[in-house]
C-alpha positions in Angstrom: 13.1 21.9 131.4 16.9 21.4 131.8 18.7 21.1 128.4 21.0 18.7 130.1 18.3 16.0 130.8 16.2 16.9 127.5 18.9 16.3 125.5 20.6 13.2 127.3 20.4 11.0 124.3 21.3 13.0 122.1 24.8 12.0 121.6 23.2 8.8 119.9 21.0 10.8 117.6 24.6 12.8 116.6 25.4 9.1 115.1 22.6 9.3 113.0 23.3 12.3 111.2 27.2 11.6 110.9 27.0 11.4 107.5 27.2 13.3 104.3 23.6 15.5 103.8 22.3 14.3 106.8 21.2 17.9 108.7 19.3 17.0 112.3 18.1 14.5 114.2 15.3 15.0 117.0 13.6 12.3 119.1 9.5 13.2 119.8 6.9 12.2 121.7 3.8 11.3 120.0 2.4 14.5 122.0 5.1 16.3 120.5 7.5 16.7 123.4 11.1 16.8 122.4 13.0 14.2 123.8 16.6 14.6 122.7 17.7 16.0 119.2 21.2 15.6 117.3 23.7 18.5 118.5 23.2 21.1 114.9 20.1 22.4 115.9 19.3 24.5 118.5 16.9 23.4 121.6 13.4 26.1 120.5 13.6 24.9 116.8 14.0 21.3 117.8 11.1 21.9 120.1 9.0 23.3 117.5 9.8 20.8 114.9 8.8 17.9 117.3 5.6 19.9 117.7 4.8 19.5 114.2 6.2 16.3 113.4 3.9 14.6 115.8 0.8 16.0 114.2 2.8 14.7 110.4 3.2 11.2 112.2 -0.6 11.7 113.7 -2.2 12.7 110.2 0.3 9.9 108.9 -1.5 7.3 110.8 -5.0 8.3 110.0 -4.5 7.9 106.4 -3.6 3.9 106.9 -6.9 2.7 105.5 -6.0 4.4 102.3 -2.9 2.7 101.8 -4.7 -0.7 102.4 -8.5 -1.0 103.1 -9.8 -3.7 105.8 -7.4 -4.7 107.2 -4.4 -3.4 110.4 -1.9 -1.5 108.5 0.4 -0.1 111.1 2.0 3.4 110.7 6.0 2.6 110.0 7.5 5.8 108.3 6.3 8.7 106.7 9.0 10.5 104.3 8.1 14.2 103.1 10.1 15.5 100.2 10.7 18.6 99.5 12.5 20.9 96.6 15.8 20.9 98.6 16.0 18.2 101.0 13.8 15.3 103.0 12.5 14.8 106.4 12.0 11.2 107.8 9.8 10.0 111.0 10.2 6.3 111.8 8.1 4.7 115.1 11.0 4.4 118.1 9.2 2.5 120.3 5.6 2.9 121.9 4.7 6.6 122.0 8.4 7.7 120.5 9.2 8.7 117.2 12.8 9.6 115.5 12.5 12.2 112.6 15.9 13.4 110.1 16.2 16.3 108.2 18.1 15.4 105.0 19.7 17.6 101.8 18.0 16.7 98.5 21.1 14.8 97.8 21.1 12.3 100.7 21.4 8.5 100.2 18.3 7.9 101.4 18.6 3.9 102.1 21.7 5.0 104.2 19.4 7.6 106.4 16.7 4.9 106.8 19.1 2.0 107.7 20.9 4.1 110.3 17.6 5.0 111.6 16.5 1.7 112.2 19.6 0.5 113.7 19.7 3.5 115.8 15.8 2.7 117.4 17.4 -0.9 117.4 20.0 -0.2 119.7 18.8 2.3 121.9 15.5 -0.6 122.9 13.9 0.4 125.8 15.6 3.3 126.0 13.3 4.9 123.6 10.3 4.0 124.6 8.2 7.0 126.0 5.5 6.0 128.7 2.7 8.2 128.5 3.1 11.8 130.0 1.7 12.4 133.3 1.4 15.5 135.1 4.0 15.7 137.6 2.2 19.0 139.5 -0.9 16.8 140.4 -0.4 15.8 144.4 2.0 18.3 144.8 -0.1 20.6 146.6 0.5 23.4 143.8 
C-alpha cells in the first residue's frame, strides 16, 4: 500500500502526541489495518502494533459483561499499563480505533482529553466502512 495514502491523517495524529511523554499515535481498523499513525514510528511497527491492538480492543469488548452484568455496556477505552509506560485504545468512530503509546510519566487525563478531542474533530473522517476486497470483479 502507498505510505502516502496510508498515512494521510497522520499529521492529525502528530497533534496527539505533541506533548511531553506522549511516544506514538496509530489509527486501526477493528481488523487491524493501519490507517494512519503519528510521524515517530516507523510504517512495519505501526502495522504490527495495529495488528495487535485490534485483538486488545476485540478481547476488550468481550469482557463487557464482567464489568456490568445484564445489561449493554459498550466498549469505550481500554488502558494497559505497563512498568515503563501506557498504551491507550479509544473507539474513533464505527469500525476505527485510536491507540497512544505513553512514558510511565505521562499526564494521563491530558492523553485521554486530547484523544477525545482528536476523534471529535476529525468526525466522519475516521469512520472506517467495512473492508471489502477490491480484487473481486477484477478479473484477477
Amino acid at each position: 500500500m502507498n505510505d502516502h495514502l496510508t498515512n494521510e491523517l497522520g499529521w492529525m495524529l502528530d497533534e496527539v502526541v505533541k506533548m511531553p511523554e506522549a511516544r506514538h499515535a496509530i489509527l486501526l481498523s477493528s481488523d487491524g489495518m493501519l490507517r494512519a499513525r503519528s510521524a515517530g514510528i516507523e510504517r512495519d511497527e505501526a502495522e504490527r502494533q495495529a495488528a495487535a491492538l485490534s485483538g486488545l480492543q476485540s478481547i476488550s469488548r468481550s469482557t463487557a459483561e464482567f464489568a456490568h452484568k445484564g445489561q449493554d455496556s459498550p466498549w469505550r477505552q481500554t488502558l494497559v499499563e505497563f512498568a515503563h509506560g501506557y498504551v491507550f485504545l479509544i473507539a474513533a468512530g464505527p469500525g476505527a480505533y485510536l491507540a497512544v503509546s505513553a512514558t510511565a510519566d505521562v499526564d494521563m487525563e491530558a492523553v485521554t482529553y486530547r484523544m477525545q478531542k482528536l476523534v471529535d474533530r476529525l468526525g466522519k473522517e475516521l469512520t472506517s466502512p467495512p473492508r471489502q476486497d477490491t480484487w473481486q470483479g477484477t478479473g484477477r
